[in-house]
Structures are given as structure tokens and as C-alpha cells.
Backbone as JSON, one array per atom type, in Angstrom:
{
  "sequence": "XXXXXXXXXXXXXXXXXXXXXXXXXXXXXXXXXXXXXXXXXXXXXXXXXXXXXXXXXXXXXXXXXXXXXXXXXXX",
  "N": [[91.28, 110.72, 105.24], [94.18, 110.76, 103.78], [96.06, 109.49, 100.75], [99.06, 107.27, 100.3], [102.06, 108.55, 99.47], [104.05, 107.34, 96.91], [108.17, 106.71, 97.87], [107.83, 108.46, 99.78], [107.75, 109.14, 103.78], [105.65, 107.6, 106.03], [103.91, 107.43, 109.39], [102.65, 104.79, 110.62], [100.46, 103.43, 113.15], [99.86, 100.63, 114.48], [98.18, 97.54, 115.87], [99.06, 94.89, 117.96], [97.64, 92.3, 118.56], [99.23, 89.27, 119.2], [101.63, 90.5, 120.17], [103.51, 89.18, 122.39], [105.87, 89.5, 123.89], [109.35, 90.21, 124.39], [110.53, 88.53, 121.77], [108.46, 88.45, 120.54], [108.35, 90.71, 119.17], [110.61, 91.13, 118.42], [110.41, 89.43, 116.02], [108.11, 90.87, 114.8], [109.41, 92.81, 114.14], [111.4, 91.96, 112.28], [109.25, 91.52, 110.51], [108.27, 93.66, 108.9], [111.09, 95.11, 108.31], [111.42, 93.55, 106.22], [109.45, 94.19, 104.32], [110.59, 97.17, 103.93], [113.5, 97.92, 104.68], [114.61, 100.28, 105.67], [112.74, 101.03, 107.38], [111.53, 102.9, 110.6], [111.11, 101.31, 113.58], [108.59, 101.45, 116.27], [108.09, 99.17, 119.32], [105.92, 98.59, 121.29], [105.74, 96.48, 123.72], [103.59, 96.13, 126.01], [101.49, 97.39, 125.75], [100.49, 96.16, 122.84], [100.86, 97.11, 120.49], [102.87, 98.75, 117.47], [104.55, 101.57, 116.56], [105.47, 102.44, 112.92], [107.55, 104.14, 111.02], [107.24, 104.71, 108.01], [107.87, 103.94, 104.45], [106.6, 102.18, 103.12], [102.68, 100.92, 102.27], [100.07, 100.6, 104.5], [98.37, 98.59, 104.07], [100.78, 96.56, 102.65], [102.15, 96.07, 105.07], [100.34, 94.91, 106.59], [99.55, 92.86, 105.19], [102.76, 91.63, 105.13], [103.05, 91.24, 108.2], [100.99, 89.34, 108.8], [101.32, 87.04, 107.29], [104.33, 86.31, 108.93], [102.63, 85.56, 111.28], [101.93, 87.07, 112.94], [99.01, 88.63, 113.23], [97.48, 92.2, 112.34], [96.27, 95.16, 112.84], [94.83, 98.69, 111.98], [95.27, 100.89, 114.25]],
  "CA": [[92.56, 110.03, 105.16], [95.3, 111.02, 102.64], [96.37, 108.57, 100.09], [100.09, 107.56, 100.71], [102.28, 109.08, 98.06], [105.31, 106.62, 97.15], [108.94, 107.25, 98.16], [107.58, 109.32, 101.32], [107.41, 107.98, 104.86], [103.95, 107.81, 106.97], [103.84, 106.61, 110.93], [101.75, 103.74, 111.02], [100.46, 102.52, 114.25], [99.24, 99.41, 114.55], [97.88, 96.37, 117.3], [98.96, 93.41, 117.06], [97.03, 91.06, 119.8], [99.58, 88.0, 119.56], [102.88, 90.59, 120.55], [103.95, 89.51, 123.92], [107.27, 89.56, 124.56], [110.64, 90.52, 122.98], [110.72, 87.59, 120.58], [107.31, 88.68, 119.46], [108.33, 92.4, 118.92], [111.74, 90.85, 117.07], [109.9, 88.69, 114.64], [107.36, 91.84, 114.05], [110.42, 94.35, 113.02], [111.85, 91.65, 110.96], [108.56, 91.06, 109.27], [108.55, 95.02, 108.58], [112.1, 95.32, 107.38], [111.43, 92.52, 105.0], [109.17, 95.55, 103.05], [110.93, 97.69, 104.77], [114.9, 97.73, 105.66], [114.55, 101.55, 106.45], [111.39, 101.79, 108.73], [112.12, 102.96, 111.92], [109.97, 100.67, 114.89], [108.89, 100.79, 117.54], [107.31, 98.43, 119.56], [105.18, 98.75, 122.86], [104.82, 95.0, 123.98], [102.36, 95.83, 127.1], [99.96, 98.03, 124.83], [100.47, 95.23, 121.99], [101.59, 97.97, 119.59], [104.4, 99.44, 117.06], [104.66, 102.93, 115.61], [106.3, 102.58, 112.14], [107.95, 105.39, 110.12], [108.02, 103.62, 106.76], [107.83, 104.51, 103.0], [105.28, 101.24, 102.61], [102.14, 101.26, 102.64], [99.51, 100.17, 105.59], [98.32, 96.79, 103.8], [101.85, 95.95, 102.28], [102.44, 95.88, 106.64], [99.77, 94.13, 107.41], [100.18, 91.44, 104.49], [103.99, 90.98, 105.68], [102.55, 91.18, 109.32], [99.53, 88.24, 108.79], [102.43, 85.81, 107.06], [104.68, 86.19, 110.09], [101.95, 85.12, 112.11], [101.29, 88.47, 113.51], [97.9, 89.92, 112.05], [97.28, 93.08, 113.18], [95.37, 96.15, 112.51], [95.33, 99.83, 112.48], [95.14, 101.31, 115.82]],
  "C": [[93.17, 110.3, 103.8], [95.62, 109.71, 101.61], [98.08, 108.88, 100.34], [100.7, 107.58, 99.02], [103.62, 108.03, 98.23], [106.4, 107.49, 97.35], [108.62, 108.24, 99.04], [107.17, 108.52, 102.86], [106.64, 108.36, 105.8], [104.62, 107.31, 108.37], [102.43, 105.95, 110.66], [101.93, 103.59, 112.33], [99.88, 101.53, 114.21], [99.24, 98.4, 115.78], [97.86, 95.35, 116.89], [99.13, 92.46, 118.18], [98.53, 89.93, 120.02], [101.39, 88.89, 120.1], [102.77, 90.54, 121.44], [104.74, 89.52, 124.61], [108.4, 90.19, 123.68], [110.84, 89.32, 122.0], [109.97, 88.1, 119.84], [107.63, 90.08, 118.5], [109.56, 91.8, 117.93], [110.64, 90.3, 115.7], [108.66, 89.56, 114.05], [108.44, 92.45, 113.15], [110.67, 93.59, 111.96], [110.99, 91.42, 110.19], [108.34, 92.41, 108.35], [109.73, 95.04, 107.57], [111.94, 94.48, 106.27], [110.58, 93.38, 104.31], [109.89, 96.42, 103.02], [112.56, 97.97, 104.88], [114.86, 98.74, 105.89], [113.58, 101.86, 107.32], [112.01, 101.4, 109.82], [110.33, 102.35, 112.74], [110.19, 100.29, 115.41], [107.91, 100.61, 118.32], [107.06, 98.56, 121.12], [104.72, 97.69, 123.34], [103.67, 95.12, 125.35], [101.2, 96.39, 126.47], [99.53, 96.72, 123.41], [100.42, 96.1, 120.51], [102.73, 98.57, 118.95], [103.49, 100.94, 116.54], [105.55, 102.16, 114.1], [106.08, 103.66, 111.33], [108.24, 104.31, 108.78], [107.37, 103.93, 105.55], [106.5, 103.23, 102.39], [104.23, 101.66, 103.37], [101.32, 100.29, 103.6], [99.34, 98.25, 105.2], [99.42, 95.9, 103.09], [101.95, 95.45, 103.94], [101.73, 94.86, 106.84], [99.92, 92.84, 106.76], [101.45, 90.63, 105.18], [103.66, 90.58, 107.47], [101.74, 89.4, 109.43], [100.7, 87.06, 108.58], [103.21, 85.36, 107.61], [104.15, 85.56, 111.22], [101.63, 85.92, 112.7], [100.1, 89.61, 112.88], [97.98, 90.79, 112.93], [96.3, 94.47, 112.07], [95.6, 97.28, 113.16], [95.02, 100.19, 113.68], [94.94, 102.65, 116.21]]
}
């Protein structure tokens, strides 16, 4: 695994057990954009997964992720 270099943007995927609907998938992106306002995501609510394209890195996500109420983990 690479170390992420700042100002460059990775695809994260990640699972995140508690998304199950479109509310859940809204209140993921916005917990994203809140590191975030340029990552592009997107969210697979029957797999319980996003892709993100985003210049942060994995545990900045999952931090903003966990505080939302959405922990999740890489996938």
C-alpha cells in the first residue's frame, strides 16, 4: 500500500453496515464533503458501500464517517 501524497486524489472504497437507504447515503456524502467539498461519491446502498475520489485521507473519512454515526471500514 502506497502512502497518500497530499493535494492528490485516491478512490477509497469503503462499508458502511448502518447505510440503508437514501437518507443514510445523504448524511454519508455530507459527512465526506465536510473533509471533503470536492470528493466525488458514490454510494451503493444494497452493497452498503461508497467509492470516494477524494484528496483526504482514509482515516480523516472514517473519523468524519464514525461522528456522523456511520463507522465504516475499508472494503
Amino acid at each position: 500500500m502506497s502512502a497518500h501524497v497530499p493535494g492528490t486524489s485516491d478512490l477509497q472504497v469503503l462499508h458502511i453496515p448502518k447505510m440503508r437507504c437514501g437518507g443514510c447515503a445523504a448524511g454519508v456524502e455530507k459527512a465526506i464533503h465536510a473533509v471533503d467539498a470536492s470528493a466525488a461519491v458514490k454510494a451503493d446502498i444494497e452493497a452498503r458501500r461508497v467509492e470516494v475520489t477524494t484528496a483526504a485521507d482514509r482515516q480523516t473519512l472514517l473519523t468524519a464517517l464514525d461522528a456522523a454515526g456511520y463507522p465504516a471500514e475499508a472494503a
